[in-house]
N, CA, C and O atoms as CSV, one atom per row, in Angstrom:
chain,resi,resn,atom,element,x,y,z
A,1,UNK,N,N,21.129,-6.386,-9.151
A,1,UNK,CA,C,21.998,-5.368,-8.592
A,1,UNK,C,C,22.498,-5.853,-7.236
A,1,UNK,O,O,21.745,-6.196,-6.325
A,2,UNK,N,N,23.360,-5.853,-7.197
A,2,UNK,CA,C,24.425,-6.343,-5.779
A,2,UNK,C,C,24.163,-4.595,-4.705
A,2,UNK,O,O,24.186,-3.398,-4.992
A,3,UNK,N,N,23.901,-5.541,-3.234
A,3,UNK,CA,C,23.594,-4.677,-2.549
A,3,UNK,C,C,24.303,-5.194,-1.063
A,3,UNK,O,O,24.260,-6.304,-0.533
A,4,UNK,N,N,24.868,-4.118,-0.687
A,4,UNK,CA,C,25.869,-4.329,0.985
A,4,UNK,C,C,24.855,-4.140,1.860
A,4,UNK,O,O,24.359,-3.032,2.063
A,5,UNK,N,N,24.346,-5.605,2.642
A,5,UNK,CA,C,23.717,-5.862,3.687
A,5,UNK,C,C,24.682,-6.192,5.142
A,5,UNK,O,O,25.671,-6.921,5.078
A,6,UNK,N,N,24.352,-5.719,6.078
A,6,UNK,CA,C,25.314,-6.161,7.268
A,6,UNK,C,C,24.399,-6.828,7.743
A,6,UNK,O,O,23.187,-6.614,7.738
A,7,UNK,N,N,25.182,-7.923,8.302
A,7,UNK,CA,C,24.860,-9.403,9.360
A,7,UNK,C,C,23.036,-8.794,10.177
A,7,UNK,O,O,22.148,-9.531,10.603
A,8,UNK,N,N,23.051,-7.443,10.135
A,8,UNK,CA,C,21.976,-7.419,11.040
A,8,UNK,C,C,21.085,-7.179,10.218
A,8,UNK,O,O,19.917,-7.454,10.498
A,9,UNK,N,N,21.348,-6.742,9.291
A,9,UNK,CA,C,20.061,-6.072,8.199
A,9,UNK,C,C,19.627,-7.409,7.306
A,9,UNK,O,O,18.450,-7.435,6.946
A,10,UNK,N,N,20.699,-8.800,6.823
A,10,UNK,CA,C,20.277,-9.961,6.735
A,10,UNK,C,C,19.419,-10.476,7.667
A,10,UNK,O,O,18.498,-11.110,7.152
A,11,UNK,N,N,19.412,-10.451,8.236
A,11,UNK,CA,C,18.665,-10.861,9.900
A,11,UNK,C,C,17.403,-10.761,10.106
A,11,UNK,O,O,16.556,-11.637,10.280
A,12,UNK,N,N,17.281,-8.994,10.058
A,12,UNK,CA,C,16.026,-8.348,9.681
A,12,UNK,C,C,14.962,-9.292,8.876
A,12,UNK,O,O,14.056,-10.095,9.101
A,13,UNK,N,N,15.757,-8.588,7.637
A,13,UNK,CA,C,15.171,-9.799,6.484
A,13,UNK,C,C,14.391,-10.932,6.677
A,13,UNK,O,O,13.186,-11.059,6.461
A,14,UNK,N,N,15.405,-11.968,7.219
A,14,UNK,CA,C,14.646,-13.341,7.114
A,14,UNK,C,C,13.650,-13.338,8.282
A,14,UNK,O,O,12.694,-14.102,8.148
A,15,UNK,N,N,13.712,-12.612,9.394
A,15,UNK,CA,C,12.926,-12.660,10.195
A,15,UNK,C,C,11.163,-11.654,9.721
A,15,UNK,O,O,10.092,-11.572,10.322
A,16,UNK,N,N,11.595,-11.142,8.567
A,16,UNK,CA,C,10.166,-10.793,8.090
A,16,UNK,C,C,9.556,-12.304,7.078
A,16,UNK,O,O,8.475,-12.879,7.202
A,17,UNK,N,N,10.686,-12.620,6.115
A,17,UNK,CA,C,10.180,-13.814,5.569
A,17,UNK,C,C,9.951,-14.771,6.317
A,17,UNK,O,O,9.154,-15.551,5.796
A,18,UNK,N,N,10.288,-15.071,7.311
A,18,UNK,CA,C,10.049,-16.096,8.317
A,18,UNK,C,C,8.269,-16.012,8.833
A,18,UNK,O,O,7.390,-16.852,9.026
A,19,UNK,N,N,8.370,-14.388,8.918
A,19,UNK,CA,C,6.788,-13.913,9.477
A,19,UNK,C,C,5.978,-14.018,8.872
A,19,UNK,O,O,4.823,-14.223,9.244
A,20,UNK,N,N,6.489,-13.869,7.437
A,20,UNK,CA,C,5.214,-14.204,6.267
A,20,UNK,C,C,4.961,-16.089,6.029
A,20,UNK,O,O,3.969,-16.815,5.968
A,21,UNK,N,N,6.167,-16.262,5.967
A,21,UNK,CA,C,6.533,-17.751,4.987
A,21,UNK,C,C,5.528,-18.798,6.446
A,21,UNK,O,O,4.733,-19.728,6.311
A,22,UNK,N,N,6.009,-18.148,7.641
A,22,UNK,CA,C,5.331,-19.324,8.226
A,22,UNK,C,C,4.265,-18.888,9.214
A,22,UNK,O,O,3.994,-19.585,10.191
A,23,UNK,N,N,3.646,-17.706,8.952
A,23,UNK,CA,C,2.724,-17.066,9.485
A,23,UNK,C,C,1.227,-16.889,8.833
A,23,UNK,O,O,0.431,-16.058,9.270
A,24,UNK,N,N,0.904,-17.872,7.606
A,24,UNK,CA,C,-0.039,-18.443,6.857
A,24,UNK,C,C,-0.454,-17.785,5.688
A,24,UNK,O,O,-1.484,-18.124,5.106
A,25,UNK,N,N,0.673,-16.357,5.081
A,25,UNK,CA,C,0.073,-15.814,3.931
A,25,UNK,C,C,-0.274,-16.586,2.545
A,25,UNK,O,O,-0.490,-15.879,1.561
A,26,UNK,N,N,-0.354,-18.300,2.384
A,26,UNK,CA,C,-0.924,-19.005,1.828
A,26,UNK,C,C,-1.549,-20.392,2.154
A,26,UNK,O,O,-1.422,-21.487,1.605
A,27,UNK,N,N,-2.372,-19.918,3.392
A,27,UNK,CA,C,-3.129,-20.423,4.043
A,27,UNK,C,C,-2.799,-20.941,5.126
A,27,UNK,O,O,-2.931,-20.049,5.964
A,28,UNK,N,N,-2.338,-22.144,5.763
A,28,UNK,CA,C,-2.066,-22.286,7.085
A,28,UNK,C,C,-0.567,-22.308,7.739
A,28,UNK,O,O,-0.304,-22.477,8.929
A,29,UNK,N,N,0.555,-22.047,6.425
A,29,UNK,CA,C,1.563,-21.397,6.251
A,29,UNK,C,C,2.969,-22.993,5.807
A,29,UNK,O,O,3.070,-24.092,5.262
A,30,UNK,N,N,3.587,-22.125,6.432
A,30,UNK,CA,C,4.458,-23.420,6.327
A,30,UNK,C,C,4.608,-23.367,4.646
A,30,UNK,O,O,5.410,-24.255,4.359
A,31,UNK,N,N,4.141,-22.658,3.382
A,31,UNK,CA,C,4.427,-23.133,2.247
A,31,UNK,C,C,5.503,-21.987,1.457
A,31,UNK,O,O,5.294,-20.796,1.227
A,32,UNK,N,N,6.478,-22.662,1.207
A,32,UNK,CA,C,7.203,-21.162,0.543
A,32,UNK,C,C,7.282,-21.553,-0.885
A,32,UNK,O,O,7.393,-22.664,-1.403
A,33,UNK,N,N,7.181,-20.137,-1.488
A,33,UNK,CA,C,7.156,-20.304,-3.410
A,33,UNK,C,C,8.371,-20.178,-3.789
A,33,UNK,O,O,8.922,-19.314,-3.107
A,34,UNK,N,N,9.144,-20.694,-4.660
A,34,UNK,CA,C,10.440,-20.857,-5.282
A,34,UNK,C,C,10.943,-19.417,-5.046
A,34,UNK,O,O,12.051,-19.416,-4.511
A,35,UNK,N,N,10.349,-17.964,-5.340
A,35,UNK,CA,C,10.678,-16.660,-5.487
A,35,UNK,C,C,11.865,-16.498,-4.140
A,35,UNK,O,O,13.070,-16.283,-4.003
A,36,UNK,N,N,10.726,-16.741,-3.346
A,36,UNK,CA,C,11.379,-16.977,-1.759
A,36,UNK,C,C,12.568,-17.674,-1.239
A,36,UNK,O,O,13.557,-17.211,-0.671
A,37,UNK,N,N,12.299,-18.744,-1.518
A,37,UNK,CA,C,13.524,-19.354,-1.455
A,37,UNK,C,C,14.892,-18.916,-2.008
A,37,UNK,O,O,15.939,-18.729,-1.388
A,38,UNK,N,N,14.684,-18.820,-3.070
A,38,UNK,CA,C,16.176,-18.284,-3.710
A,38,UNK,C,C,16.736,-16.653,-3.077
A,38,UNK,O,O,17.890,-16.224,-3.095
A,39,UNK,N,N,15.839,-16.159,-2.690
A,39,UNK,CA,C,15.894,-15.110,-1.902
A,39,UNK,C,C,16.659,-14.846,-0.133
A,39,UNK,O,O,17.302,-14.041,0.540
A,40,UNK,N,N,15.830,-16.540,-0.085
A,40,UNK,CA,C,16.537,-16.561,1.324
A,40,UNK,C,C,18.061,-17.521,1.278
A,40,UNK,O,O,19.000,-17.499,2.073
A,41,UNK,N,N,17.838,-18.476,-0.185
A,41,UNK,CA,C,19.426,-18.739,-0.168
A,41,UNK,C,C,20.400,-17.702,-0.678
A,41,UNK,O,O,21.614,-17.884,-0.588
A,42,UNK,N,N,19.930,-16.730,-1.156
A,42,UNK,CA,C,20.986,-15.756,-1.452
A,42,UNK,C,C,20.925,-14.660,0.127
A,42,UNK,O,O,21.240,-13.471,0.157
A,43,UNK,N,N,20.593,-15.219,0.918
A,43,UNK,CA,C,20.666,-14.325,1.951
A,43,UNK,C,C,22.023,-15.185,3.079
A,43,UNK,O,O,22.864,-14.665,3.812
A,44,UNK,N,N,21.683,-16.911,2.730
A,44,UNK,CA,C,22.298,-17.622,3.392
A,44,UNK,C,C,23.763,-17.581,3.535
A,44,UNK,O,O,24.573,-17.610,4.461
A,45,UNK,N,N,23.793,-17.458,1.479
A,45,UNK,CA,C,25.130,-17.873,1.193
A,45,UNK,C,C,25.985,-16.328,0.751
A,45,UNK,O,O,26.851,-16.173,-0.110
A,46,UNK,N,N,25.319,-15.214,1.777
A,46,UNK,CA,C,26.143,-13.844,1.344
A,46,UNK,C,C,27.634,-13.966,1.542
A,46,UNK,O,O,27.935,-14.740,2.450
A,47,UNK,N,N,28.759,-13.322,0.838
A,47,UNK,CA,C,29.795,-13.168,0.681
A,47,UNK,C,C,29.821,-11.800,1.495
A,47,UNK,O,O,28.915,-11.018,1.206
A,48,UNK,N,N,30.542,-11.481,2.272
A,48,UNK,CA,C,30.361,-10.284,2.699
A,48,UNK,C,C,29.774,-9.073,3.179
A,48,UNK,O,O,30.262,-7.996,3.523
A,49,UNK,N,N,28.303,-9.630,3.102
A,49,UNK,CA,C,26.836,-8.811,3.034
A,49,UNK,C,C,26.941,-8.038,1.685
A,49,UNK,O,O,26.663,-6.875,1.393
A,50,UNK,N,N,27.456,-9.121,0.937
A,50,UNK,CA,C,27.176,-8.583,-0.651
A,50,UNK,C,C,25.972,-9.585,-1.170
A,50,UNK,O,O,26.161,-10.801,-1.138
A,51,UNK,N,N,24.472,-8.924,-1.748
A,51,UNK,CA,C,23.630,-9.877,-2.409
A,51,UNK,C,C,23.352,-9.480,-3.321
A,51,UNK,O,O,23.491,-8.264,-3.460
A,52,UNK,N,N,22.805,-10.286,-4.447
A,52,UNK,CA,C,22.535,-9.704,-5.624
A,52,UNK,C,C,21.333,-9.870,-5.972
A,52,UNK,O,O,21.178,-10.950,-6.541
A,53,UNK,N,N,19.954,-8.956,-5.825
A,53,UNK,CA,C,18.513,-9.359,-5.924
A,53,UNK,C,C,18.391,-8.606,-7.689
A,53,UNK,O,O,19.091,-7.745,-8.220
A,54,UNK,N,N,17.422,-9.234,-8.112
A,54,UNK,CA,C,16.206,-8.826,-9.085
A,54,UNK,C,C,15.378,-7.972,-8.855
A,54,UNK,O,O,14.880,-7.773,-7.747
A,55,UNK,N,N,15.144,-7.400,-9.806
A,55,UNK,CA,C,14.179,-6.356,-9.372
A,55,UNK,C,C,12.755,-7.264,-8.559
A,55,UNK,O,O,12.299,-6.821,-7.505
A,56,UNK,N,N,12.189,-8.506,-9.189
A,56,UNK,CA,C,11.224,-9.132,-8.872
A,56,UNK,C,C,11.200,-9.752,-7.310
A,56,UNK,O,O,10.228,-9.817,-6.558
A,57,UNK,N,N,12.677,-10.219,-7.045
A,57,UNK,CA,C,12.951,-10.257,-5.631
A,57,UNK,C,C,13.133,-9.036,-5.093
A,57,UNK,O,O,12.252,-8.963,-4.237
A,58,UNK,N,N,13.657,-8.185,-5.086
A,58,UNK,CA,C,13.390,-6.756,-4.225
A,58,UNK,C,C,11.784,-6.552,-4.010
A,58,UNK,O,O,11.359,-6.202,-2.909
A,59,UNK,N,N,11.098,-6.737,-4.882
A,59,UNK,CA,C,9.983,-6.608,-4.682
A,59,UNK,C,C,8.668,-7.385,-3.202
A,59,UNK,O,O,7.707,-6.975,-2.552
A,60,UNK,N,N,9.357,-8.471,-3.320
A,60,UNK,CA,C,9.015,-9.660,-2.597
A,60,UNK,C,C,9.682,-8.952,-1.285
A,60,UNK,O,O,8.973,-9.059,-0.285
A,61,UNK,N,N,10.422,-8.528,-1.173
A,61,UNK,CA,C,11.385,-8.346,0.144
A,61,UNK,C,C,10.421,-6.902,0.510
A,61,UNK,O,O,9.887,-6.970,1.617
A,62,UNK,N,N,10.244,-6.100,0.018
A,62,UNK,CA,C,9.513,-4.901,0.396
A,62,UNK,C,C,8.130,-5.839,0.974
A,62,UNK,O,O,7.666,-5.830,2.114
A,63,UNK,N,N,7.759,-6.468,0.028
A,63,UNK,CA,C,6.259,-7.083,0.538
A,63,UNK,C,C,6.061,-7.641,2.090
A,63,UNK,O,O,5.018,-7.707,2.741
A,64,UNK,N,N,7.589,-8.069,2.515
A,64,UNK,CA,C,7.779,-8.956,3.617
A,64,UNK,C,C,7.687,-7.574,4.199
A,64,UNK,O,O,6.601,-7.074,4.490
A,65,UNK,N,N,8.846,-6.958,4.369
A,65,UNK,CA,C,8.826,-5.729,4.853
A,65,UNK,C,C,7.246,-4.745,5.523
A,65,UNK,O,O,6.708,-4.633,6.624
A,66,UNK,N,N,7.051,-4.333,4.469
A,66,UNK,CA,C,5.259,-4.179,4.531
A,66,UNK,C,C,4.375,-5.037,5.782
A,66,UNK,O,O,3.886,-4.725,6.867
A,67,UNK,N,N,4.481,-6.306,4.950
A,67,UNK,CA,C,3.711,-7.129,6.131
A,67,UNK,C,C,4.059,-7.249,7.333
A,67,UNK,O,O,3.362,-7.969,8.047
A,68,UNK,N,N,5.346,-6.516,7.954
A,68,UNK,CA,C,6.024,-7.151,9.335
A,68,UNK,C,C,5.996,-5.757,10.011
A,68,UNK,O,O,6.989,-5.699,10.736
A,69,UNK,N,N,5.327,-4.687,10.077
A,69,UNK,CA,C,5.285,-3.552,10.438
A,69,UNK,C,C,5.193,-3.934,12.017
A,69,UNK,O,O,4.616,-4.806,12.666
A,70,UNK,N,N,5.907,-3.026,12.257
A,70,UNK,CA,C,5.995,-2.826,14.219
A,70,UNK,C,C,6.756,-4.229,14.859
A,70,UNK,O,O,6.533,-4.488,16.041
A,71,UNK,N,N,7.562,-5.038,14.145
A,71,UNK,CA,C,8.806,-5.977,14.738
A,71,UNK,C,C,10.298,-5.213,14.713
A,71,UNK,O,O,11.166,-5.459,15.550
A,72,UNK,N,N,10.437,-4.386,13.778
A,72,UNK,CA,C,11.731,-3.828,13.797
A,72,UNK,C,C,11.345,-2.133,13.597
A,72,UNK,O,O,10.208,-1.755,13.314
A,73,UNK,N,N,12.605,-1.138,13.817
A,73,UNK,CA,C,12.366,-0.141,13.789
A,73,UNK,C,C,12.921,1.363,13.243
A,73,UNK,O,O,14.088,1.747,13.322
A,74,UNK,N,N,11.905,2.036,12.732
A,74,UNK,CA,C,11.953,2.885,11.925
A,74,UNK,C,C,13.129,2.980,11.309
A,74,UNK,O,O,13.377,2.928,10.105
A,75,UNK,N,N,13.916,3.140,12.324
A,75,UNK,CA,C,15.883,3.335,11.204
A,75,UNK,C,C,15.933,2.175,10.554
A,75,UNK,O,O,16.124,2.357,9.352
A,76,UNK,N,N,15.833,0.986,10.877
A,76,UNK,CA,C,15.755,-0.460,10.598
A,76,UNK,C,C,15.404,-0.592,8.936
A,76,UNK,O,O,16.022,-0.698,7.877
A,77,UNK,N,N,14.085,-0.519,9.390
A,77,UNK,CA,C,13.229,-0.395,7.784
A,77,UNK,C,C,13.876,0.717,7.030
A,77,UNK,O,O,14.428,0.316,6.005
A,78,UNK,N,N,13.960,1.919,7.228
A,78,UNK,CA,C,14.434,2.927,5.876
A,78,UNK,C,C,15.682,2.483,5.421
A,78,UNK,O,O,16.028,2.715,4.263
A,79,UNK,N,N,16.433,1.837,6.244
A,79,UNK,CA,C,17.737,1.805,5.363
A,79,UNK,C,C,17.580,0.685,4.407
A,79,UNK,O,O,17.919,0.958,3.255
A,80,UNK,N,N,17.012,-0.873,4.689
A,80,UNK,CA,C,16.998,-1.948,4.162
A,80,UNK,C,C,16.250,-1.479,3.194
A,80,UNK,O,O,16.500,-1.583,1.993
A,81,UNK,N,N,15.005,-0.777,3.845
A,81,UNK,CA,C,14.170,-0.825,2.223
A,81,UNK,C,C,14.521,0.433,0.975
A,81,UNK,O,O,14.072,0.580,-0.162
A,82,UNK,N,N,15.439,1.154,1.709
A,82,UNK,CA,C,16.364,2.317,0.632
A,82,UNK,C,C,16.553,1.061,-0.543
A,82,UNK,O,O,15.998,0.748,-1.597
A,83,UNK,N,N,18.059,0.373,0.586
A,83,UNK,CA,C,19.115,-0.367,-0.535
A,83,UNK,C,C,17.874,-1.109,-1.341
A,83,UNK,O,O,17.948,-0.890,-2.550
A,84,UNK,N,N,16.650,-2.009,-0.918
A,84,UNK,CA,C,16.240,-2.949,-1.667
A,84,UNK,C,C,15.468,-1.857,-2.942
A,84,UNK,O,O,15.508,-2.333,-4.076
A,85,UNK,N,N,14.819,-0.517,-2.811
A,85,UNK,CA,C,14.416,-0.168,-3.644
A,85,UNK,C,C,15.261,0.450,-4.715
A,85,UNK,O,O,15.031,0.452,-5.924
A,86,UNK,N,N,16.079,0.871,-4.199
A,86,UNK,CA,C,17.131,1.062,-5.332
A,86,UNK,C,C,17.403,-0.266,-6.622
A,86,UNK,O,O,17.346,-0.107,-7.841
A,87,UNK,N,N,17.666,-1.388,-5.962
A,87,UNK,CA,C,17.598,-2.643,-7.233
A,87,UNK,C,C,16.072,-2.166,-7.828
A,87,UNK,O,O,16.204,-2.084,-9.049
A,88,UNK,N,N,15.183,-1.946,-7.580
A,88,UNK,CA,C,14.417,-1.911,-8.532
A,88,UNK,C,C,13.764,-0.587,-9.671
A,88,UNK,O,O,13.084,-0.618,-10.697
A,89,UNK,N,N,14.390,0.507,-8.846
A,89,UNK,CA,C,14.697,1.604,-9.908
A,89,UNK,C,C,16.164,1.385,-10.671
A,89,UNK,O,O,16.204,2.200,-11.592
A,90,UNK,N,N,16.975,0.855,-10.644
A,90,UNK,CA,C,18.285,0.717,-11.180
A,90,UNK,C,C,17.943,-0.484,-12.367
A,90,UNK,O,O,18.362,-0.568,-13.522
A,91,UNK,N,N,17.261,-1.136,-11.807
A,91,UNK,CA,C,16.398,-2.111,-13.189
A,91,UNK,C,C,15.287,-2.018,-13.974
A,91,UNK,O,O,14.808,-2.960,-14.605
A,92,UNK,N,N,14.870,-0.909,-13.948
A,92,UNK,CA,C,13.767,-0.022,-14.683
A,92,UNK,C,C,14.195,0.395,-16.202
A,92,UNK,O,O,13.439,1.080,-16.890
């Protein structure tokens, strides 16, 4: 499901995957799993703050989300994680 991200809410984003990917959630960090990646190249190469996640990547993105509690704020998180949960009730 294609979802309208603005320049700041991309941002957001990678700066939670950034927190996870190199902040050791598989051991001393530095290692990212394919899921991720394609996640963050579809973040790279947005057209417009148009992206198109999977339900399985929305999922991953909430997880980042989750794990990065108290870097960004409250309005921040509800809106990103609205749009991202929506891809995954819309793919249900």
């Amino acid at each position: 499901m294609k979802i309208d991200l603005s320049p700041g809410e991309i941002q957001v984003i990678k700066i939670w995957a950034e927190n996870i990917i190199h902040g050791g959630h598989w051991g001393d960090g530095d290692i990212i799993v394919p899921e991720e990646e394609i996640i963050l190249n579809k973040l790279n190469s947005a057209k417009n703050g148009k992206v198109d996640f999977t339900p399985n990547e929305a999922r991953i993105i909430l997880m980042w989300s989750n794990s990065s509690m108290g870097i960004n704020t409250y309005e921040e998180l509800s809106e990103i994680e609205d749009d991202i949960e929506a891809v995954i009730i819309d793919k249900q």
